[in-house]
VEXKELUM-682399 format. One record per residue (C-alpha): residue in three letters; x, y negated, z negated. Coordinates in nm, 2 decimals. Example, Ala and Ser with C-alpha at 12.3 -4.5 7.8 and 13.67 -1.06 7.14 Angstrom:
// residues 2
 residu     px     py     pz
    Ala   1.23   0.45  -0.78
    Ser   1.37   0.11  -0.71
END
This chain:
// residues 394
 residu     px     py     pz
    Unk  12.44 -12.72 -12.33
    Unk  12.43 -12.47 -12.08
    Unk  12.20 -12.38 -11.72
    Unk  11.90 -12.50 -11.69
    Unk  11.64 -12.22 -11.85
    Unk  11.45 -12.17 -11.58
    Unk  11.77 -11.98 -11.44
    Unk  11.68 -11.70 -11.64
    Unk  11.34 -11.65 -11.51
    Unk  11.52 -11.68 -11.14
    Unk  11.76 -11.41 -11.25
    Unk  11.50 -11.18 -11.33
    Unk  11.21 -11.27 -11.08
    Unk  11.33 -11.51 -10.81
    Unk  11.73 -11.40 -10.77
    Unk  11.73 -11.62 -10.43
    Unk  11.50 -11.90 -10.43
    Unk  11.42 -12.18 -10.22
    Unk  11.55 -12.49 -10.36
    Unk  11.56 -12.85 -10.17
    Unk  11.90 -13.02 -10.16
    Unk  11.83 -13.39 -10.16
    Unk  11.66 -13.48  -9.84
    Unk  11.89 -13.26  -9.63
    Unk  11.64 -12.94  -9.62
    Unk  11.64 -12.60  -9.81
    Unk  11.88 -12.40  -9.93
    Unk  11.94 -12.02 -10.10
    Unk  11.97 -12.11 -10.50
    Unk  12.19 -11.73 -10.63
    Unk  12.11 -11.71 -10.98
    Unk  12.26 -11.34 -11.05
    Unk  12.65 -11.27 -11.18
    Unk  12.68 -11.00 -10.88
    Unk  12.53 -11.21 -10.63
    Unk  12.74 -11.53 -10.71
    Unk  13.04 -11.37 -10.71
    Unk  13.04 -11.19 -10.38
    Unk  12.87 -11.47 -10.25
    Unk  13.21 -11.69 -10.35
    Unk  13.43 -11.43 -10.17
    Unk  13.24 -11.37  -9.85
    Unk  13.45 -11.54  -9.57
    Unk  13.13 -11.58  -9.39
    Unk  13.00 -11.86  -9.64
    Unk  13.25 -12.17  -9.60
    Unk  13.24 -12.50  -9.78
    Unk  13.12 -12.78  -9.54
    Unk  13.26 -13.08  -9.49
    Unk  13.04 -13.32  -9.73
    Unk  13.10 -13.62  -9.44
    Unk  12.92 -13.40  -9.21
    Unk  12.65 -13.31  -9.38
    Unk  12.37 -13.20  -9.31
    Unk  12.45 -12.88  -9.10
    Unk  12.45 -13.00  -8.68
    Unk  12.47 -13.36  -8.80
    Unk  12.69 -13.56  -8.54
    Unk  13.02 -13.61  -8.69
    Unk  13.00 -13.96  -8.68
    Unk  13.32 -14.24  -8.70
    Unk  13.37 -14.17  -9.08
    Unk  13.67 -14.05  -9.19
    Unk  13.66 -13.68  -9.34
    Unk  13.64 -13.57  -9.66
    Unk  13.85 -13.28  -9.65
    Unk  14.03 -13.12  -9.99
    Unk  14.14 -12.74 -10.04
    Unk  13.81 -12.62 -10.09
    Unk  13.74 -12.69  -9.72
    Unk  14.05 -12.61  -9.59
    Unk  14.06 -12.30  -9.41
    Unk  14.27 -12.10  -9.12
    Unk  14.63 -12.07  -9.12
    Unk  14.72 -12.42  -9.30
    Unk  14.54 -12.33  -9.61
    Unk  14.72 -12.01  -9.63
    Unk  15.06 -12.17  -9.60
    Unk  14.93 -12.49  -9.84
    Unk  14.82 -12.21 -10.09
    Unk  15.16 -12.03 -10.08
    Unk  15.32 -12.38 -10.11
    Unk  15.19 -12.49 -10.45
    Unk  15.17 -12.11 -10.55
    Unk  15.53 -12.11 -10.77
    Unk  15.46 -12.49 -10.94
    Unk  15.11 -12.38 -11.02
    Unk  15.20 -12.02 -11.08
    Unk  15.17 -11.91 -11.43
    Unk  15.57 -11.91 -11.49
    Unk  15.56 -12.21 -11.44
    Unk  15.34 -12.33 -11.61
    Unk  15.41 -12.16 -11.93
    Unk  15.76 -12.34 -11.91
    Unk  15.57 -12.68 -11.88
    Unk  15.38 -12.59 -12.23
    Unk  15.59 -12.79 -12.47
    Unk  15.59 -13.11 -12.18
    Unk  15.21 -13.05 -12.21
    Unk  15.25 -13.04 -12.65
    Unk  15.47 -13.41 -12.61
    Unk  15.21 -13.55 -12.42
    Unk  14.91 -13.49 -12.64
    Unk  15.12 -13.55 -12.96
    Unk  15.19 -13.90 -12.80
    Unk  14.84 -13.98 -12.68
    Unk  14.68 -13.88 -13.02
    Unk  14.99 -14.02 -13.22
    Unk  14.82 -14.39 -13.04
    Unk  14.55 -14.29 -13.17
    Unk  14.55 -14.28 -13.47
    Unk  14.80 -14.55 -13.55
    Unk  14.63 -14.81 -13.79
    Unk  14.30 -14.63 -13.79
    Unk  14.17 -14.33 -13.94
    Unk  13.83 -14.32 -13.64
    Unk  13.83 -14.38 -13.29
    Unk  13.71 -14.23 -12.96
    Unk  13.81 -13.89 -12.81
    Unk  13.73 -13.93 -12.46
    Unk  13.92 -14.24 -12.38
    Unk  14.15 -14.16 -12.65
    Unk  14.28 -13.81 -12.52
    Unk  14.03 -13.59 -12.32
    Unk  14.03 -13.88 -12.04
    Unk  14.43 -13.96 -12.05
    Unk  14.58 -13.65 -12.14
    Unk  14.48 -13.49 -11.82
    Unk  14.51 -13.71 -11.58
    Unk  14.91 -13.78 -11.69
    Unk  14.95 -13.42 -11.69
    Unk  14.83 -13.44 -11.34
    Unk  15.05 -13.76 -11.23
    Unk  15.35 -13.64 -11.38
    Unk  15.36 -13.28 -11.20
    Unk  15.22 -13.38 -10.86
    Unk  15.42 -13.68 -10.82
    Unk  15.11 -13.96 -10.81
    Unk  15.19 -14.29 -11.03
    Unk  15.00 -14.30 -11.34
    Unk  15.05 -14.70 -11.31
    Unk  14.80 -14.66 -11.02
    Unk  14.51 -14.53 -11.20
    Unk  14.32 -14.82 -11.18
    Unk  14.35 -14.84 -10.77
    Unk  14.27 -14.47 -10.73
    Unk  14.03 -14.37 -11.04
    Unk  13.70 -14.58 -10.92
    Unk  13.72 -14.39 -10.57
    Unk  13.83 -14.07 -10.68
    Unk  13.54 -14.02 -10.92
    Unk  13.29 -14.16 -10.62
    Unk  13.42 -13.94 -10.43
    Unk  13.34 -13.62 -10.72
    Unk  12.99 -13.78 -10.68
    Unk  12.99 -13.76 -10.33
    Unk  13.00 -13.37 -10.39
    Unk  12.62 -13.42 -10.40
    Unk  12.61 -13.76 -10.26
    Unk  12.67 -13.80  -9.86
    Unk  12.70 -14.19  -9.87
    Unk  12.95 -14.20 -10.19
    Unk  13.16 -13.95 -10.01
    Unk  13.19 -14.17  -9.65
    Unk  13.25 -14.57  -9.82
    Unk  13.54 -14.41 -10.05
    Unk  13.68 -14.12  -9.77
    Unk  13.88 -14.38  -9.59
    Unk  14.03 -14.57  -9.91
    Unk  14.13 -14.21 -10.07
    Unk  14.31 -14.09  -9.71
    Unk  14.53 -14.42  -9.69
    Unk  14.60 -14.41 -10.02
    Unk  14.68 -14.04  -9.98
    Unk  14.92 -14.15  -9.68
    Unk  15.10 -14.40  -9.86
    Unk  15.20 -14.17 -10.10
    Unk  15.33 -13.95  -9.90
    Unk  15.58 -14.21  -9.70
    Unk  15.68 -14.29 -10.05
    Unk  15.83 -13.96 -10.12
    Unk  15.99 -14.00  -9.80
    Unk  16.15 -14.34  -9.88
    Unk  16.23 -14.26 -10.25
    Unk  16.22 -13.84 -10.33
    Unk  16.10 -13.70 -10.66
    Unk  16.10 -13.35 -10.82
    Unk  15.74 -13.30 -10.80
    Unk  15.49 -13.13 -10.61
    Unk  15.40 -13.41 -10.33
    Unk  15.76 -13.44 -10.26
    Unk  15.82 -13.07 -10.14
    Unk  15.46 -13.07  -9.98
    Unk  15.62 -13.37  -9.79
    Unk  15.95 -13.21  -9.69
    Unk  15.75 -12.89  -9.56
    Unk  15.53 -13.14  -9.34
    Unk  15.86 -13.27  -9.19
    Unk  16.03 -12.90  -9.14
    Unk  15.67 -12.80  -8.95
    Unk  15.57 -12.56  -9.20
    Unk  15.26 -12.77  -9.31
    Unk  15.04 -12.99  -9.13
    Unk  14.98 -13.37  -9.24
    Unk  14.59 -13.24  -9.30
    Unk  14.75 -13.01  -9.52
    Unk  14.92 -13.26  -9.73
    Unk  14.65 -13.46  -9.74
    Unk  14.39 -13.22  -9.82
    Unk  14.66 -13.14 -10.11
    Unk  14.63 -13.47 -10.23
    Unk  14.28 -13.55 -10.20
    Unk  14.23 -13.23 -10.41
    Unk  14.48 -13.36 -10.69
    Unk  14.28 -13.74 -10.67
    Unk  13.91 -13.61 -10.65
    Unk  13.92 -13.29 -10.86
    Unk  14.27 -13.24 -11.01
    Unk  14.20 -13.37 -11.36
    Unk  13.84 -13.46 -11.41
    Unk  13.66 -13.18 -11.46
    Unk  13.96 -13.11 -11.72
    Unk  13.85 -13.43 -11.87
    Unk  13.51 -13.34 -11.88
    Unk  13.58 -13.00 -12.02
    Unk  13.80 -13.14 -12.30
    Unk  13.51 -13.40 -12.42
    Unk  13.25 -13.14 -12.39
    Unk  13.48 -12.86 -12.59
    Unk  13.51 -13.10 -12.84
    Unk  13.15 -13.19 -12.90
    Unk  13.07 -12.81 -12.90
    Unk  13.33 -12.71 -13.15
    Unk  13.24 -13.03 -13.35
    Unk  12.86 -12.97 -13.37
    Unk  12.95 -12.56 -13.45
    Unk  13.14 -12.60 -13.73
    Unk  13.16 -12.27 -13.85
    Unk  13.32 -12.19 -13.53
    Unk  13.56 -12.47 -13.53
    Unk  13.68 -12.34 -13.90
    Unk  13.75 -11.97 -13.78
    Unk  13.95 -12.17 -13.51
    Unk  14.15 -12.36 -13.73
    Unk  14.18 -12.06 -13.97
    Unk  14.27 -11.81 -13.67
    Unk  14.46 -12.03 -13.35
    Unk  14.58 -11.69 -13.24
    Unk  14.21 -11.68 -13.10
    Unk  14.24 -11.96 -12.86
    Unk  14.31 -11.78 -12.53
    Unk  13.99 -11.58 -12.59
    Unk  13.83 -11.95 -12.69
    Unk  13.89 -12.10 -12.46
    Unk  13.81 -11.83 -12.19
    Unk  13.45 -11.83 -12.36
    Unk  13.44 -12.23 -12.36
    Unk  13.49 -12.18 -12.01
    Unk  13.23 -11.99 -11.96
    Unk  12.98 -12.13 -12.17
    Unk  13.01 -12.51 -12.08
    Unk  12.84 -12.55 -11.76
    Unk  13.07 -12.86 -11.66
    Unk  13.33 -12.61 -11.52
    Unk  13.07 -12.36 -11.37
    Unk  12.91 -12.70 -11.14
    Unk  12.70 -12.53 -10.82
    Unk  12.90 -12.49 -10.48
    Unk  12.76 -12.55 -10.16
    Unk  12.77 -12.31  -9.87
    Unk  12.75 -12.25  -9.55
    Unk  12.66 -11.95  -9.36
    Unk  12.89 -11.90  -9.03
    Unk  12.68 -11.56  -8.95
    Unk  12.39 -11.39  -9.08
    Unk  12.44 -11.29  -9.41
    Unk  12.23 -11.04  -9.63
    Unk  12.21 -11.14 -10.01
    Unk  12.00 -10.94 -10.25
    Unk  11.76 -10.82  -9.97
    Unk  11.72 -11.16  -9.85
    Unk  11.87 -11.24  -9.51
    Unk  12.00 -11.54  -9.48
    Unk  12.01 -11.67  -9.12
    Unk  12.33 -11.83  -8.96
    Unk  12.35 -12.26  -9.07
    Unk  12.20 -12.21  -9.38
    Unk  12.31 -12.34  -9.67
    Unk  12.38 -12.13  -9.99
    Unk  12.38 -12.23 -10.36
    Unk  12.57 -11.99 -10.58
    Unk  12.49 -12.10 -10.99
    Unk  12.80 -12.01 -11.18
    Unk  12.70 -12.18 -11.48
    Unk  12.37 -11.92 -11.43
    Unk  12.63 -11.63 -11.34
    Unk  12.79 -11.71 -11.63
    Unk  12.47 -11.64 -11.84
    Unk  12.41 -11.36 -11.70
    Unk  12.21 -11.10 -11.96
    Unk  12.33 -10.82 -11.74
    Unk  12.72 -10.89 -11.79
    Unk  12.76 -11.09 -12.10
    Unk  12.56 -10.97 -12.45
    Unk  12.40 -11.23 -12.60
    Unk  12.47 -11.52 -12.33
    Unk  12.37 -11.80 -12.49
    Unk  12.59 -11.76 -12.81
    Unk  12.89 -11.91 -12.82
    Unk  13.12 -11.64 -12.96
    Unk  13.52 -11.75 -12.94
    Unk  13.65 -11.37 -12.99
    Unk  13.44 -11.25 -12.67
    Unk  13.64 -10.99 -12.47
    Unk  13.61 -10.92 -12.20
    Unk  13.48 -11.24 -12.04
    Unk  13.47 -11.18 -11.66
    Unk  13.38 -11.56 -11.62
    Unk  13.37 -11.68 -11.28
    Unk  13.46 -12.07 -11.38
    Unk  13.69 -12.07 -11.13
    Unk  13.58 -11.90 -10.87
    Unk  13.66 -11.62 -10.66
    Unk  13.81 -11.52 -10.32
    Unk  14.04 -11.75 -10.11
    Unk  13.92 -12.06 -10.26
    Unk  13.96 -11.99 -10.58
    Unk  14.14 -12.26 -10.82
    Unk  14.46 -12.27 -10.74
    Unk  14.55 -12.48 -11.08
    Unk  14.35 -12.23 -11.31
    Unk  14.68 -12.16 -11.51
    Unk  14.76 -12.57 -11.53
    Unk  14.36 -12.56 -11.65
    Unk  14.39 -12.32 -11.90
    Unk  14.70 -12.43 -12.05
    Unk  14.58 -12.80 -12.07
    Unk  14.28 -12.66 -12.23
    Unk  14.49 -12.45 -12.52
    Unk  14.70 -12.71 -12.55
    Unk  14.48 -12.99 -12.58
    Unk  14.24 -12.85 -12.83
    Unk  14.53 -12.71 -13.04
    Unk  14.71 -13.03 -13.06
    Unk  14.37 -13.21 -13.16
    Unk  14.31 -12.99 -13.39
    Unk  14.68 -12.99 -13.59
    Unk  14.67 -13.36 -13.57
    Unk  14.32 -13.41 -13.70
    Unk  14.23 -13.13 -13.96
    Unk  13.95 -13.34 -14.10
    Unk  13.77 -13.47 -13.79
    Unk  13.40 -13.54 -13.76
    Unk  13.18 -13.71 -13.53
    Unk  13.03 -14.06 -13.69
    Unk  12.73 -14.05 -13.46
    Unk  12.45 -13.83 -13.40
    Unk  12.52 -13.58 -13.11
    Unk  12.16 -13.65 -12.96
    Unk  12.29 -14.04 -12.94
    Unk  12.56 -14.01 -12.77
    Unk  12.60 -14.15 -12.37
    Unk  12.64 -13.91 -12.10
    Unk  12.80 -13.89 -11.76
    Unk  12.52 -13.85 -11.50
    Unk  12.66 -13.95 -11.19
    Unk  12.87 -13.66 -11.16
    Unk  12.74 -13.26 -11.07
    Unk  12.93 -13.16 -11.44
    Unk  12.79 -13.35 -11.75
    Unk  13.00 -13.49 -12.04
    Unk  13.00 -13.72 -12.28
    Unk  13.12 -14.09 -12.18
    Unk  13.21 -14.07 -12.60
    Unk  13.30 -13.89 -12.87
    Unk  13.28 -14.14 -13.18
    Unk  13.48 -13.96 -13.46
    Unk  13.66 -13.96 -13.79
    Unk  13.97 -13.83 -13.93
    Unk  13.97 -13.98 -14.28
    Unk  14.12 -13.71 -14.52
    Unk  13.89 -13.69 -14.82
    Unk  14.21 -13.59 -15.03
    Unk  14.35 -13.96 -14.90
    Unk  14.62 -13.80 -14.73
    Unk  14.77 -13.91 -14.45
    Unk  14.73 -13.71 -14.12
    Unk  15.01 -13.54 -14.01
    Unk  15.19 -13.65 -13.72
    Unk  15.30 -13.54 -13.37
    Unk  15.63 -13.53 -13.27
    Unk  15.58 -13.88 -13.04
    Unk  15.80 -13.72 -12.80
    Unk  15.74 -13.85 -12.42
END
């Protein structure tokens, strides 16, 4: 699990390369820590608008795809300083024992009456996504309207069409949500974006770039990261005991899982506004830009021995969640789902093991992150024990 291995030849001999995106022409593939991460700061490589795509394609009648990641100027300052207390890490540290209730209950459902079932729709897919409801204010009871286009709309990350036949669906629903915290206020996130929209101090693009963010982004590649986590502790067992034998070690774990599962480190697409010089290579005004974190994150010249998994790594100057004004606003929320999650997985279940082969198991690839659509596992206790159980507590 990790870049592809030709990055490493790239790193060493090709830094920028020529690579073709789709049909849409060719673009500057960064392969280097150094040159990923400035690229991700520069202000003169922007995220384009995915509906638009390619670069000087009309516009078209479709409806934009716009989330925080394409949201520049002045509104995605004052969105940014908006959601920067809820998502700050004070705040989320207070929300850690919600967070613990949550995956108690989910696994407690679990495991009732069984002693095997599935991880990913068990927990990794659920306990995100009603982390995510709960805090921003979206109705978990609607996951079946807004789940389909949402993750089409992840897709459409890569996937121009994808992105225009769910756009529309995502901005109405993203609308009606809003009028709803008009009507009927809650103490949530969408609620206060809301009342700053109506005092002037955000835009409706704002909000709604908010929102789409939260639908498209806000809990699936926390999904993915929890199923894929799983499966690399599971299949590493030696790892997964000094875990169990040493949880003071999970902030440096799960920093490390973040760097060395590619499914947070997916490639970004930019665009140069100017001409821009990277690694001796100019790179001319409209041209598109492919910074590899998941390479930068293998990077022999940063990290010692890359390509081990080593949960005790420090430091770990990762760049998982980017870097510069678009970096991820929810990393705290990310990390502490992470902690969290694996944690309570791991006190509920001290005798899990997958009951299929690794190599069998189905994967997601429709999306720009992989995971597993399963994780088919056991808890049986040997001893005959019964697990111990969570506190249930919603």
């Amino acid at each position: 699990m990790g870049p592809p291995a030709e990055c490493a030849r790239l790193r060493a001999h090709t830094p920028v390369a020529p690579v073709r995106l789709g049909s849409d022409g060719v673009a500057w593939y960064l392969t280097r820590y150094e040159d990923v991460r400035a690229a991700l700061a520069d202000p003169r490589l922007i995220r384009p608008d995915i509906t638009a795509w390619p670069p000087g394609a009309p516009p078209g009648d479709a409806p934009r795809l716009v989330t925080m990641m394409e949201l520049d100027g002045p509104g995605h300052r004052a969105l940014r300083r908006a959601v920067a207390e809820p998502f700050g890490l004070k705040a989320v540290e207070a929300l850690a024992p919600r967070l613990r209730a949550l995956a108690d209950r989910l696994l407690d459902d679990l495991a009732a009456g069984s002693d095997s079932g599935d991880l990913v729709t068990g927990f990794a897919e659920p306990f995100p996504l009603l982390v995510m409801c709960e805090l921003v204010g979206i109705p978990y009871a609607e996951r079946d309207l807004f789940l389909g286009p949402a993750d089409a709309a992840l897709g459409a990350l890569l996937t121009l069409e994808a992105g225009r036949s769910v756009t529309g669906f995502l901005r109405s629903y993203a609308l009606d949500l809003a009028e709803r915290k008009r009507r009927e206020p809650g103490r949530d996130v969408l609620t206060d974006l809301v009342r700053r929209w109506d005092a002037g101090d955000l835009a409706e693009e704002d909000v709604l770039a908010f929102t789409l963010s939260m639908l498209v982004a806000g809990y699936r590649t926390t999904t993915m990261f929890l199923a894929d986590a799983l499966l690399v502790l599971l299949t590493h067992p030696a790892r997964l005991a000094d875990l169990r034998r040493h949880p003071e070690i999970m902030p440096t774990a799960v920093e490390e899982l973040l760097r060395h599962l590619p499914v947070m480190n997916a490639n970004v697409v930019l665009l140069a506004e100017e001409q821009v010089e990277i690694a001796d290579r100019v790179v001319r005004a409209g041209e598109a830009v492919v910074p590899s974190i998941a390479s930068a994150n293998r990077d022999e010249r940063v990290f010692a021995e890359p390509d081990r998994l080593d949960l005790r790594r420090a430091p770990n100057p990762h760049l998982a969640f980017g870097r510069g004004v678009h970096n991820c606003f929810g990393a705290h929320l990310a990390r502490a789902e992470l902690a969290v999650g694996l944690a309570a997985v791991l006190d509920r279940f001290p005798h899990l093991q997958l009951t299929a082969d690794p190599r069998s198991l189905p994967w997601e690839d429709d999306s720009p992150a992989k995971s597993p659509l399963r994780l088919p596992v056991t808890w049986r206790n040997p001893a005959g024990e019964p697990c111990p159980a969570g506190d249930g507590v919603l």
